[in-house]
N, CA, C and O atoms as CSV, one atom per row, in Angstrom:
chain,resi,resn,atom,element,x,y,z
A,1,UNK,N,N,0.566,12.231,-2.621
A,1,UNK,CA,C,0.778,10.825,-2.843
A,1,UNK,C,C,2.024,10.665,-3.701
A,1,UNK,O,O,2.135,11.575,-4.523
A,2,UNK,N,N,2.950,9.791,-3.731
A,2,UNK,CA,C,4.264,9.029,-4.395
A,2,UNK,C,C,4.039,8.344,-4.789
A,2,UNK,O,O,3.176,7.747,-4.146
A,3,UNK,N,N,4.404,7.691,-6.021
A,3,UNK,CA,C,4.126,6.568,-7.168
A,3,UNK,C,C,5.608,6.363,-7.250
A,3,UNK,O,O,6.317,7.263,-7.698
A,4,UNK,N,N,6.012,5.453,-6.922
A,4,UNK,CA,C,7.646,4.715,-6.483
A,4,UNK,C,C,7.560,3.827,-7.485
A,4,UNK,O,O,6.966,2.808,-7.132
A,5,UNK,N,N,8.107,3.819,-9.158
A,5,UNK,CA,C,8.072,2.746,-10.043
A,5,UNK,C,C,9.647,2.376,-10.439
A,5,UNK,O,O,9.923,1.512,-11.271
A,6,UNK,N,N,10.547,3.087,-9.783
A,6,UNK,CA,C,12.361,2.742,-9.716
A,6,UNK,C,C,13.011,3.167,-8.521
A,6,UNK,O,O,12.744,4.104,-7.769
A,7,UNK,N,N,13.976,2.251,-8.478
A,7,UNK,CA,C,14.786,2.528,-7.747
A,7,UNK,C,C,15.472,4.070,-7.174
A,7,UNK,O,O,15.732,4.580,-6.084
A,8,UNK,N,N,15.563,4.394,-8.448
A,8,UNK,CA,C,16.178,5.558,-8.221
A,8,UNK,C,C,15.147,6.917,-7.250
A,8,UNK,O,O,15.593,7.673,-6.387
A,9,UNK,N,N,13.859,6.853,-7.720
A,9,UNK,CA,C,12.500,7.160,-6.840
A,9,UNK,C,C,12.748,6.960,-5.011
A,9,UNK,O,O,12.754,7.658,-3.997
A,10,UNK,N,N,12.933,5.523,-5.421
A,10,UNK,CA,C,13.275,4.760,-3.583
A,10,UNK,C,C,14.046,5.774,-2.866
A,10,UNK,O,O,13.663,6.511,-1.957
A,11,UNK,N,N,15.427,5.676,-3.533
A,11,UNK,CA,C,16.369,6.187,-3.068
A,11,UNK,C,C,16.431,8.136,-2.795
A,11,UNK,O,O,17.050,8.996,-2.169
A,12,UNK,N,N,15.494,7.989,-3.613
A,12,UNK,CA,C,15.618,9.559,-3.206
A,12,UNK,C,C,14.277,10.059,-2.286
A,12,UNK,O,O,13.762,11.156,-2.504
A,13,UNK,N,N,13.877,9.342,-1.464
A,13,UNK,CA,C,12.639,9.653,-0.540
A,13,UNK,C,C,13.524,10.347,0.252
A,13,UNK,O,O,14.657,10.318,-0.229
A,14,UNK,N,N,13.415,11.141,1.589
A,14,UNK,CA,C,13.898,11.947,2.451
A,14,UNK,C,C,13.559,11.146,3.559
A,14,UNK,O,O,14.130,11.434,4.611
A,15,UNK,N,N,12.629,10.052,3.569
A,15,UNK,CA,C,12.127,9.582,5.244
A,15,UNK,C,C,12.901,8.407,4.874
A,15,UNK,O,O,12.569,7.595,4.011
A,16,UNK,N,N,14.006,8.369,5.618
A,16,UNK,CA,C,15.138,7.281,5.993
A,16,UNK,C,C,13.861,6.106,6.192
A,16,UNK,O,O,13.338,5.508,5.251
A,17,UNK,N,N,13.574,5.970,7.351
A,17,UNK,CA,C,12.615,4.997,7.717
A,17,UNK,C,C,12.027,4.181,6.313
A,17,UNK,O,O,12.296,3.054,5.897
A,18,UNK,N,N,11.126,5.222,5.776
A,18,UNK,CA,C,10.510,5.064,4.292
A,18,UNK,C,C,11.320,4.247,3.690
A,18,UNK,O,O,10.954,3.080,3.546
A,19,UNK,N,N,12.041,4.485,3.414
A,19,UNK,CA,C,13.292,4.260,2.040
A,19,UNK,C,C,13.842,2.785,2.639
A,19,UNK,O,O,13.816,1.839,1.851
A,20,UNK,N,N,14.273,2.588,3.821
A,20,UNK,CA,C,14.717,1.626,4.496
A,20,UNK,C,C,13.765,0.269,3.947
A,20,UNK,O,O,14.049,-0.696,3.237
A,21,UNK,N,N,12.388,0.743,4.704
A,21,UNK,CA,C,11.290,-0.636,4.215
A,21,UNK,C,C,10.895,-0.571,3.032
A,21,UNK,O,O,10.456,-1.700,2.817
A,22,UNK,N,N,10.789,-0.065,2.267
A,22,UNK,CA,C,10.561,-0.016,0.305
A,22,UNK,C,C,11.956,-0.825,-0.374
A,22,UNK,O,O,11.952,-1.546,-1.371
A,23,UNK,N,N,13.259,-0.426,0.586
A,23,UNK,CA,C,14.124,-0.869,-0.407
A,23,UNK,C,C,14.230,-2.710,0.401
A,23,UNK,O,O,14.277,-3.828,-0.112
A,24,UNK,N,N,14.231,-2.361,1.434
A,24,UNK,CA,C,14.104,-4.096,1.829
A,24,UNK,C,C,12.760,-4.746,0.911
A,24,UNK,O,O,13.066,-5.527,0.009
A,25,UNK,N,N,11.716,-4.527,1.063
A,25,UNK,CA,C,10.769,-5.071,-0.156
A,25,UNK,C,C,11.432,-5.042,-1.430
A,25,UNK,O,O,11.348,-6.148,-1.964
A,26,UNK,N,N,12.065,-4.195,-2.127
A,26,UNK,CA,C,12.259,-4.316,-3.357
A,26,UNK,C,C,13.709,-5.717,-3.319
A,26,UNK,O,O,14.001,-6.373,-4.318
A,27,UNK,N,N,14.271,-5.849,-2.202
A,27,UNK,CA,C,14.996,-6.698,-2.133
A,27,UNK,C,C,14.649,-7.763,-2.000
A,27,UNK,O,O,15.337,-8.539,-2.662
A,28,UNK,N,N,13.789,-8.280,-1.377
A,28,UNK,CA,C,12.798,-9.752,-1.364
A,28,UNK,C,C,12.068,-9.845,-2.328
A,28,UNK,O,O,11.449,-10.907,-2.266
A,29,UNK,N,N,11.745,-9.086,-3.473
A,29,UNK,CA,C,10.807,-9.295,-3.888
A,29,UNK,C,C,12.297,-9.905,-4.999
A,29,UNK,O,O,12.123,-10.976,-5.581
A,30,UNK,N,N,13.421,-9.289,-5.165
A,30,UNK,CA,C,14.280,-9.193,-6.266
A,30,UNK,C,C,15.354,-11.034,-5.684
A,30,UNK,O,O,16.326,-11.470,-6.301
A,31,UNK,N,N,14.831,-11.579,-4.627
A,31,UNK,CA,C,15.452,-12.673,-4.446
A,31,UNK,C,C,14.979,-13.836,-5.054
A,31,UNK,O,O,15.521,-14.941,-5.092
A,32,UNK,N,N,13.680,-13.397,-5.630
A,32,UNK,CA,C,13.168,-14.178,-6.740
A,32,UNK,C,C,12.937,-14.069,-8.171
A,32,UNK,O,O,12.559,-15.028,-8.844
A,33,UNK,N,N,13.212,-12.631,-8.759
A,33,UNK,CA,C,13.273,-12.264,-10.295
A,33,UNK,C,C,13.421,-10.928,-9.960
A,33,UNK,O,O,12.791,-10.428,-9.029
A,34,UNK,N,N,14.551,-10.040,-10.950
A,34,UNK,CA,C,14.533,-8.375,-11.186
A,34,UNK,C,C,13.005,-7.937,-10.607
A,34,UNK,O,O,11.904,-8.339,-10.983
A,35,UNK,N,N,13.296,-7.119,-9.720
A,35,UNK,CA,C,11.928,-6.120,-9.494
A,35,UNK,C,C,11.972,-4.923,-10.707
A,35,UNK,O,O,12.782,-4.022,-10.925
A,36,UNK,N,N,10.362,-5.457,-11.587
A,36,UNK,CA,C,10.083,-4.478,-12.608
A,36,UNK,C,C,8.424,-4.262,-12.508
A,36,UNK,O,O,7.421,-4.973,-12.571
A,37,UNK,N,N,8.761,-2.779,-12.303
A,37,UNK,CA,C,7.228,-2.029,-11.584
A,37,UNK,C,C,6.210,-2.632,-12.380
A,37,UNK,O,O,5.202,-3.182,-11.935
A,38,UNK,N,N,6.732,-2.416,-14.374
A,38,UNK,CA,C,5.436,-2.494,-15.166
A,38,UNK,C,C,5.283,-3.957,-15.379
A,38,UNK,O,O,4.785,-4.239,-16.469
A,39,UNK,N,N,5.610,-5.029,-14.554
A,39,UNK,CA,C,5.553,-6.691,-14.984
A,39,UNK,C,C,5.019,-6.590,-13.617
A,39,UNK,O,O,3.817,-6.806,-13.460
A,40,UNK,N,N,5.818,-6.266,-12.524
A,40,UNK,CA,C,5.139,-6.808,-10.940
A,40,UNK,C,C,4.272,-5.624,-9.610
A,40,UNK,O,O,3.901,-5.895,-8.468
A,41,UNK,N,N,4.203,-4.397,-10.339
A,41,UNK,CA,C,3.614,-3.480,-9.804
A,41,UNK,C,C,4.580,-2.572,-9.243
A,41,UNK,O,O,5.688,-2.503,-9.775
A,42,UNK,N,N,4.295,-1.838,-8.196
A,42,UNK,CA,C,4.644,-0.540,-7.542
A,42,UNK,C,C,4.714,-0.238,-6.468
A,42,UNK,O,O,4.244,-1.118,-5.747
A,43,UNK,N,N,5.275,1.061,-5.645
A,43,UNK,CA,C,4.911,1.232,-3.977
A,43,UNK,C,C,4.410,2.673,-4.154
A,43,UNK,O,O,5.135,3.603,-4.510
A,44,UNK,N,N,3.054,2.772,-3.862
A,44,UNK,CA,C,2.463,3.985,-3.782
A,44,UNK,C,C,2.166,4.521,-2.230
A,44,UNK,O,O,1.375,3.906,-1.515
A,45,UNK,N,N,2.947,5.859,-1.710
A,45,UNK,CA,C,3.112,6.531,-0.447
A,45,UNK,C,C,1.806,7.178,-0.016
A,45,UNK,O,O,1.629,8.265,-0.566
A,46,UNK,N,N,0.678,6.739,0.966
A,46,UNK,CA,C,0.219,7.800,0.808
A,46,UNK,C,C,0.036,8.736,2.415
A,46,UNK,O,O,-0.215,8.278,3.529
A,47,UNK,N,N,0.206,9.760,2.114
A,47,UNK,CA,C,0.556,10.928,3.081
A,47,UNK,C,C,-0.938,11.859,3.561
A,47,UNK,O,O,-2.070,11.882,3.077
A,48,UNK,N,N,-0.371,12.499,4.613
A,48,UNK,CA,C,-1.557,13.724,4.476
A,48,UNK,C,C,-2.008,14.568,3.628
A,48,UNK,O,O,-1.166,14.827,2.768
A,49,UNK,N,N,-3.128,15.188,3.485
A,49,UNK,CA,C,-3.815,15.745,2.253
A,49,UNK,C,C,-3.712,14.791,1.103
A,49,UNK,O,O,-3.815,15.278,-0.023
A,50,UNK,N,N,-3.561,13.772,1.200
A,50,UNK,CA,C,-3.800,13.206,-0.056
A,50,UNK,C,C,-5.514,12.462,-0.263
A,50,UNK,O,O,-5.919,11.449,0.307
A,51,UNK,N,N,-6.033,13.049,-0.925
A,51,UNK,CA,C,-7.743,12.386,-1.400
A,51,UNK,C,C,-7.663,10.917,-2.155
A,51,UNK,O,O,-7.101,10.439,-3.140
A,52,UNK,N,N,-8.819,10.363,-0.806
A,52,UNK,CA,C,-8.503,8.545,-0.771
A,52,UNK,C,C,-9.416,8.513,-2.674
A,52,UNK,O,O,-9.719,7.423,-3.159
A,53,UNK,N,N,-9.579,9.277,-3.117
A,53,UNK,CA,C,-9.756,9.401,-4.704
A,53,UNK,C,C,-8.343,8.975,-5.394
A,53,UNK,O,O,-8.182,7.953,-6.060
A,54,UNK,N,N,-7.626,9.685,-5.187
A,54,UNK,CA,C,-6.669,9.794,-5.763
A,54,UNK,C,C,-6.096,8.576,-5.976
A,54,UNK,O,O,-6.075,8.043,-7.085
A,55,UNK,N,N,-5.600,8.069,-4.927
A,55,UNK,CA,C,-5.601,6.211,-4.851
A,55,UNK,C,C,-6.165,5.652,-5.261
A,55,UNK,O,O,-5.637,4.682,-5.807
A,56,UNK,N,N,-7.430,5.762,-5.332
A,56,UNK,CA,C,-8.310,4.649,-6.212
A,56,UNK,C,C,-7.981,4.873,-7.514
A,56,UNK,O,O,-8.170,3.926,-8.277
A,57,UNK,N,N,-7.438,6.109,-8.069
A,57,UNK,CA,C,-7.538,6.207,-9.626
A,57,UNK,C,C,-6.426,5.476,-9.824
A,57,UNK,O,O,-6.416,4.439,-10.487
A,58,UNK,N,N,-5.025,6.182,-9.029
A,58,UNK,CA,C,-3.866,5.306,-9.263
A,58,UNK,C,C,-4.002,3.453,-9.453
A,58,UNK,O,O,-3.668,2.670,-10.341
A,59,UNK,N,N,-4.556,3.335,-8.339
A,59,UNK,CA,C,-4.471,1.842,-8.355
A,59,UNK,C,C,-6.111,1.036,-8.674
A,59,UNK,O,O,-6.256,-0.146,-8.362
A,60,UNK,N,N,-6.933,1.609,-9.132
A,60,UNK,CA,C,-7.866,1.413,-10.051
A,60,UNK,C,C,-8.927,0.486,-9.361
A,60,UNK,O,O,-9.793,-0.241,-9.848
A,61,UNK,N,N,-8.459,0.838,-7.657
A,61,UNK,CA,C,-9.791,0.304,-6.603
A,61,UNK,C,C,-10.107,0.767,-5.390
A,61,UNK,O,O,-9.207,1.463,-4.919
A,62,UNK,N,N,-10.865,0.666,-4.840
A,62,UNK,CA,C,-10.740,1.105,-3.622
A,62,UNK,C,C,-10.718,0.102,-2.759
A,62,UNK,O,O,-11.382,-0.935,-2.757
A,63,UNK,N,N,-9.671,0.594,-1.811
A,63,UNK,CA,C,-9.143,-0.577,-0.323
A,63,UNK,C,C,-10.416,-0.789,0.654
A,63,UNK,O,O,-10.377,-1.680,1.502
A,64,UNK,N,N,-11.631,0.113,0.504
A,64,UNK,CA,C,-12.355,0.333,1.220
A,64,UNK,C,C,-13.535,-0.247,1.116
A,64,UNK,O,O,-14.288,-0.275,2.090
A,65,UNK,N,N,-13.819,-0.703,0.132
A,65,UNK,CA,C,-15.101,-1.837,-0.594
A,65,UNK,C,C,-14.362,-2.961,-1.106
A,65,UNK,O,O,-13.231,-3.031,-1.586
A,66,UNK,N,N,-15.395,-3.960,-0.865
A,66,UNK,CA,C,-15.068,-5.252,-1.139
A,66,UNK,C,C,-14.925,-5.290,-3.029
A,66,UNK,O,O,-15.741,-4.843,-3.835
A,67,UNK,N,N,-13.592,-5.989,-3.312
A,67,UNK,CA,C,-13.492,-5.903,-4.967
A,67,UNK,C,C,-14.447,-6.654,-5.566
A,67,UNK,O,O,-14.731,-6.090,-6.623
A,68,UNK,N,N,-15.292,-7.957,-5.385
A,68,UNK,CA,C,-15.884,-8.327,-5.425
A,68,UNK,C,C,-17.603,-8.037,-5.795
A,68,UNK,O,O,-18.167,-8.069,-6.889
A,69,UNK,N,N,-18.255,-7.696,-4.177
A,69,UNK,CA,C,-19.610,-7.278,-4.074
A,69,UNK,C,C,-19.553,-6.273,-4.405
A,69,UNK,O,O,-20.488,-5.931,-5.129
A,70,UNK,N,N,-18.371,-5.109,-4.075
A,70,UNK,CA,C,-18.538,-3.420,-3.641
A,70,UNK,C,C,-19.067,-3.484,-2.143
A,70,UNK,O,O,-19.600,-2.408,-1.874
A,71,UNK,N,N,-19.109,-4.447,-0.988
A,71,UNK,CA,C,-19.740,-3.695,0.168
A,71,UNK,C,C,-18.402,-3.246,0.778
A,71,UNK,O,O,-17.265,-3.597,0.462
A,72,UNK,N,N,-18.866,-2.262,1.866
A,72,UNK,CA,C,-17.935,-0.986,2.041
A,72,UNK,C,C,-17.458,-1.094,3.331
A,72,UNK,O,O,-18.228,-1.441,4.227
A,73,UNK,N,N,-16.215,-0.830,3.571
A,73,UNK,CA,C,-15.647,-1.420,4.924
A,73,UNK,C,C,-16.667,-0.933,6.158
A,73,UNK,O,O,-17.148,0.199,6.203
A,74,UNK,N,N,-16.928,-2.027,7.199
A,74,UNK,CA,C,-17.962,-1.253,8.351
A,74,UNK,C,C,-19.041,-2.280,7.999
A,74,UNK,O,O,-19.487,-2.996,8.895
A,75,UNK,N,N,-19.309,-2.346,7.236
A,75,UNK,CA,C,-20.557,-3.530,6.756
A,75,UNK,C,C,-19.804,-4.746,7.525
A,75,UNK,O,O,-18.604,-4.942,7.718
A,76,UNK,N,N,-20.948,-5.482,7.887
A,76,UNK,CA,C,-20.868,-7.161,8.377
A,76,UNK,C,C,-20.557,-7.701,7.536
A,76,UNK,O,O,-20.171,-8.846,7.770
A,77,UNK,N,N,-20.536,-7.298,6.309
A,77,UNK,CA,C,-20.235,-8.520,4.897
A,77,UNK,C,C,-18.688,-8.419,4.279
A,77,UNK,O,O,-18.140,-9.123,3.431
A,78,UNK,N,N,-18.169,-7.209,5.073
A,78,UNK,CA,C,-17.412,-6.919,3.983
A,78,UNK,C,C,-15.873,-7.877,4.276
A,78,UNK,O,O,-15.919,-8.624,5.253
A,79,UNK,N,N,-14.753,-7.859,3.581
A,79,UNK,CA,C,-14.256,-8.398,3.311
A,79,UNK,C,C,-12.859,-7.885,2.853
A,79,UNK,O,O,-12.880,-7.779,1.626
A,80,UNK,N,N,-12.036,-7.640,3.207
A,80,UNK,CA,C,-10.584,-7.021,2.698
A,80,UNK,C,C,-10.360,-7.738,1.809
A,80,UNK,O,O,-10.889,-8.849,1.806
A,81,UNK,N,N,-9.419,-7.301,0.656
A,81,UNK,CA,C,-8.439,-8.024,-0.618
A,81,UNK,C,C,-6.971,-8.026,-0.350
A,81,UNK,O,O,-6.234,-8.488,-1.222
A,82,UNK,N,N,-6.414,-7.518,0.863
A,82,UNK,CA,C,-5.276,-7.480,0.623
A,82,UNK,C,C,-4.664,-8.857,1.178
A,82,UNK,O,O,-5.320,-9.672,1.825
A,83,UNK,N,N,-3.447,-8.983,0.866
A,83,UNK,CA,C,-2.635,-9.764,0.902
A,83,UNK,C,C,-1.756,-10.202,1.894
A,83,UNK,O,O,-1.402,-11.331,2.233
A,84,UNK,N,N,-1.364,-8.635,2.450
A,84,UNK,CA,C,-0.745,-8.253,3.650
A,84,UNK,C,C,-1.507,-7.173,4.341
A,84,UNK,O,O,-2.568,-6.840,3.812
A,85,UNK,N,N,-1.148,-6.588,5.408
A,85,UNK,CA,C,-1.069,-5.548,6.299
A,85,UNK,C,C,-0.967,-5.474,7.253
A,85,UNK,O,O,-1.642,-6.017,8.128
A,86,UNK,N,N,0.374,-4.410,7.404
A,86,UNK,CA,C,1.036,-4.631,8.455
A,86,UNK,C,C,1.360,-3.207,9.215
A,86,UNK,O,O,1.663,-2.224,8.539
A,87,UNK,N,N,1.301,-3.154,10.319
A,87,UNK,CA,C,2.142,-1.616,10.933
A,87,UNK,C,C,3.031,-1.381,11.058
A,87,UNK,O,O,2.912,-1.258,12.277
A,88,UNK,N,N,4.191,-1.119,10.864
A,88,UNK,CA,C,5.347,-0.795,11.125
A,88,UNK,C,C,5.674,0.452,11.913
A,88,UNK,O,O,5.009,1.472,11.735
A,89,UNK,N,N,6.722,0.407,12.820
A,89,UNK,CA,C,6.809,0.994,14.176
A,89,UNK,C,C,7.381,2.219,13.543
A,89,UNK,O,O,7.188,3.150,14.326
A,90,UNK,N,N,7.959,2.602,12.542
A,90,UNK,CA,C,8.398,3.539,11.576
A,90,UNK,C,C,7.368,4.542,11.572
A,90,UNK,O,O,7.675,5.734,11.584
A,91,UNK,N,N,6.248,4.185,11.557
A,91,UNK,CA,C,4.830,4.947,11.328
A,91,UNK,C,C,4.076,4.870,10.429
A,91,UNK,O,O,3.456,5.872,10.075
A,92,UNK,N,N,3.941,3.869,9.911
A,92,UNK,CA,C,3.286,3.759,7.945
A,92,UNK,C,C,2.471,2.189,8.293
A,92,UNK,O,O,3.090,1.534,9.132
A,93,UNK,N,N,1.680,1.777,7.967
A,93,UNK,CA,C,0.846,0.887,7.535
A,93,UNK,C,C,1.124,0.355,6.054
A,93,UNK,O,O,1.100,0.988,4.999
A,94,UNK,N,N,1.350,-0.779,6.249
A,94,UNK,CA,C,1.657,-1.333,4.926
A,94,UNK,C,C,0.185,-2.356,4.151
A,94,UNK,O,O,-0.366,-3.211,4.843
A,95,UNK,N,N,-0.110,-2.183,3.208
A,95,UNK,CA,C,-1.219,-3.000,2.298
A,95,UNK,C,C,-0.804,-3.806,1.126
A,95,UNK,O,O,-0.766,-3.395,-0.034
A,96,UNK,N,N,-0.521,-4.900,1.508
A,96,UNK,CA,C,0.086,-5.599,-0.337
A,96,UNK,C,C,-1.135,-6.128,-1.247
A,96,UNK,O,O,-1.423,-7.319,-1.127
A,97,UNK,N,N,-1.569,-5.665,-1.775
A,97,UNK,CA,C,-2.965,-6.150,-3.315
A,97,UNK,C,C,-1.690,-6.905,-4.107
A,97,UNK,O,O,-0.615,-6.353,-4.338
A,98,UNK,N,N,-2.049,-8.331,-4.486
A,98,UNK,CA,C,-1.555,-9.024,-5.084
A,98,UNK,C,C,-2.809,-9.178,-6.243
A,98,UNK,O,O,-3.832,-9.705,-5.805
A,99,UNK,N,N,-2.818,-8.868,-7.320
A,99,UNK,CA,C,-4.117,-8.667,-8.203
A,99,UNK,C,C,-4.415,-9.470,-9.925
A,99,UNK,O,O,-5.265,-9.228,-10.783
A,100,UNK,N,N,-3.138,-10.604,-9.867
A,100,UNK,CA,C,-2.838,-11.619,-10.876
A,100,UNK,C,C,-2.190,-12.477,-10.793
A,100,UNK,O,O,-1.273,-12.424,-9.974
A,101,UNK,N,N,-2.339,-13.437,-11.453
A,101,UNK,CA,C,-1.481,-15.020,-11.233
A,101,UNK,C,C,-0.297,-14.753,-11.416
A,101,UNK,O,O,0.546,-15.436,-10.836
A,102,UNK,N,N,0.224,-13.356,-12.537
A,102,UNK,CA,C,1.710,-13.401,-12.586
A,102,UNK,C,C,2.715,-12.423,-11.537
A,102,UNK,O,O,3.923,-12.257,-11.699
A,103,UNK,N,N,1.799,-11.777,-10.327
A,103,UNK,CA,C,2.358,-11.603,-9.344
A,103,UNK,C,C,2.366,-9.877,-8.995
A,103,UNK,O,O,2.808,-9.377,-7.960
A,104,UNK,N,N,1.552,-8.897,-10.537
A,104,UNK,CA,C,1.287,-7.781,-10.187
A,104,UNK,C,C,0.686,-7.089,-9.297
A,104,UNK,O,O,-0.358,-7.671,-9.004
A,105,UNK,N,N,0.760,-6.543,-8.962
A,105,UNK,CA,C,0.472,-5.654,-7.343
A,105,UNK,C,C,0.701,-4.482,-7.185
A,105,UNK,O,O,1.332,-3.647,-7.833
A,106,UNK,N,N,0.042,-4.464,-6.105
A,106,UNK,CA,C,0.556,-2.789,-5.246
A,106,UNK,C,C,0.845,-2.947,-3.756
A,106,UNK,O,O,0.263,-3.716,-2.990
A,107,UNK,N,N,1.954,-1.998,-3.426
A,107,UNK,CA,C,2.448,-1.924,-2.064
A,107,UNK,C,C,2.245,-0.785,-1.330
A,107,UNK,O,O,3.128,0.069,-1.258
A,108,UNK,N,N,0.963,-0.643,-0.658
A,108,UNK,CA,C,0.879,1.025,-0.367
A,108,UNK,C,C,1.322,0.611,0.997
A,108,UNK,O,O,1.219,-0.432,1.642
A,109,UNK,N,N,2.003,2.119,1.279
A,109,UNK,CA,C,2.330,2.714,2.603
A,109,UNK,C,C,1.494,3.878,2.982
A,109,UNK,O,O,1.259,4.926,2.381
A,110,UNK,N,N,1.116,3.442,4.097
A,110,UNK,CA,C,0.648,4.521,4.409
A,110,UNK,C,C,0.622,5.345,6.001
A,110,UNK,O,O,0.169,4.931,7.069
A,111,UNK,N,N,1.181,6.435,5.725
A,111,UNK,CA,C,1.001,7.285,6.822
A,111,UNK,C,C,0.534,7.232,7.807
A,111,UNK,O,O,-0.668,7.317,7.556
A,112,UNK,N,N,0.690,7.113,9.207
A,112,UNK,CA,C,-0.356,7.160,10.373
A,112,UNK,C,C,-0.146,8.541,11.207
A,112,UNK,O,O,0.420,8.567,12.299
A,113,UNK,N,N,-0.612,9.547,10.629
A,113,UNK,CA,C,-0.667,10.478,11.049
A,113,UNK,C,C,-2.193,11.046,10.480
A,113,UNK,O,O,-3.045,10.479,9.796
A,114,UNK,N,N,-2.125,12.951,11.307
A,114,UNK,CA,C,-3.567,13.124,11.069
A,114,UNK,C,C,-3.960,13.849,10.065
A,114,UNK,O,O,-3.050,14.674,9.983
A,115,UNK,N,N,-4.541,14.036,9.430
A,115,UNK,CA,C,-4.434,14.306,7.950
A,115,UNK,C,C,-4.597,13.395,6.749
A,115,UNK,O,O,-5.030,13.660,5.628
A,116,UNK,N,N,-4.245,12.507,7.143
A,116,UNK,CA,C,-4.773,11.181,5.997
A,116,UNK,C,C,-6.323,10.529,6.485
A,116,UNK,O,O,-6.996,10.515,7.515
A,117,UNK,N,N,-6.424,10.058,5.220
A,117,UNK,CA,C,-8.288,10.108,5.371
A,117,UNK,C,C,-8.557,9.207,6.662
A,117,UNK,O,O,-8.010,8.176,7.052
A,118,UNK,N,N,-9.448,9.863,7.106
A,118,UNK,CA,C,-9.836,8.738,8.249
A,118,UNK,C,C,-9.927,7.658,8.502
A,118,UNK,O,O,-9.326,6.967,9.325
A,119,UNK,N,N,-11.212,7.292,7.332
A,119,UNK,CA,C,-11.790,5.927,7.286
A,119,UNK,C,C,-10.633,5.565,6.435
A,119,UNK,O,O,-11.460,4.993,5.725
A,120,UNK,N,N,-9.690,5.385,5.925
A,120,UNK,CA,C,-8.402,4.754,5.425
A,120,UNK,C,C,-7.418,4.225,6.590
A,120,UNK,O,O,-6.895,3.119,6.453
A,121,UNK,N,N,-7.198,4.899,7.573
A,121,UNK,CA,C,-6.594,4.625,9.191
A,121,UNK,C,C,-7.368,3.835,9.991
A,121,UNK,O,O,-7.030,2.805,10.574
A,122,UNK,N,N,-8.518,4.430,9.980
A,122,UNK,CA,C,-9.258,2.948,10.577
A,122,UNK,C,C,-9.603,1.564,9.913
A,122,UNK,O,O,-9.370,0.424,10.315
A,123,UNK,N,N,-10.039,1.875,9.123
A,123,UNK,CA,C,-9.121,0.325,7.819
A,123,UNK,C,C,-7.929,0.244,8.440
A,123,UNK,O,O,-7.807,-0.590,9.337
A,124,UNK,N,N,-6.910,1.025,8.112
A,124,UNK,CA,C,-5.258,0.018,8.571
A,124,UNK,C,C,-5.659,-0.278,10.012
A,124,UNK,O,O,-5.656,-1.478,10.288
A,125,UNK,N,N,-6.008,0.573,11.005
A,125,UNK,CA,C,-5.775,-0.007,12.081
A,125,UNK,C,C,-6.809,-0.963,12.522
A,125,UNK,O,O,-6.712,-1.184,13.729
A,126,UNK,N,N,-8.019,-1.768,11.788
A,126,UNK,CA,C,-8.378,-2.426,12.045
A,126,UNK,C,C,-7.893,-3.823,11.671
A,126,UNK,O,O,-8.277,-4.817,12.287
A,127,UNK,N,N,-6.915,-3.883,10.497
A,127,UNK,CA,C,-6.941,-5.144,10.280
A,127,UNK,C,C,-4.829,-5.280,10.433
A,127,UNK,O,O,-4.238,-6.308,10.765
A,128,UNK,N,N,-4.495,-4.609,10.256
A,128,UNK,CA,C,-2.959,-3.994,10.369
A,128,UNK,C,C,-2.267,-5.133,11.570
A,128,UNK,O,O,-3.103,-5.084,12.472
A,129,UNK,N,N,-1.356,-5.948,11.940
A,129,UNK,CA,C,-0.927,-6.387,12.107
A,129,UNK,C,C,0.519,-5.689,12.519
A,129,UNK,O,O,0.955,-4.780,11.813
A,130,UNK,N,N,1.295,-6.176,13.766
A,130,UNK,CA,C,2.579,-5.572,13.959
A,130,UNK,C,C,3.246,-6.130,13.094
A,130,UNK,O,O,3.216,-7.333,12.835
A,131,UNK,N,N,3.969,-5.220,12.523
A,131,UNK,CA,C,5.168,-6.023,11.362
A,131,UNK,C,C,6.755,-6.960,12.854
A,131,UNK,O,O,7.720,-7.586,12.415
């Protein structure tokens, strides 16, 4: 997993693609005030072998239960939090958690390949949208 909190982070990803849509976000987001990770959040990558644990610690929830009740994606009740999500033809699934009135968040990307947690892919690809 990647925890993207500067620019300089962005810029040094190796997946052109990657780097392309992180830095266009950091540019829309910057057409309305300086993009600053610790005031407006972050873009966290997540890849194969990475444990859908790991994410939750980073970003202090899981995408997969409702923030609310806790019911768990697959349930009739349940309920996504995100903001966005989108697919991008690049190969990554995008999730925006917008998680305060003053606009902090998280921007995960994520991988669509095999190796990343399952039930995390079927989440994106159930609710995922063509960008």
């Amino acid at each position: 997993m990647r925890v993207l909190r500067d620019e300089a982070a962005i810029a040094a990803l190796p997946e052109a693609g990657l780097r392309a849509l992180i830095q266009k976000r950091v540019s829309e987001i910057s057409e309305h005030c300086p993009w600053d990770a610790d005031e407006l959040g972050y873009f966290v990558v997540v890849e194969p072998g990475d444990p859908l644990d790991t994410l939750e610690a980073e970003i202090g929830f899981s995408v997969l239960r409702n923030l609310f009740n806790d019911t768990p994606f697959g349930h009739p009740d349940f309920a996504p939090a995100f903001e966005l999500a989108e697919a991008h033809p690049e190969g990554y699934f995008e999730l925006v958690y917008i998680l305060g009135d003053g606009g902090f968040g998280y921007d995960l990307f994520i991988v669509d390949q095999p190796g990343v947690d399952p039930a995390l892919l079927r989440f994106c690809r159930t609710y995922a949208l063509p960008a």
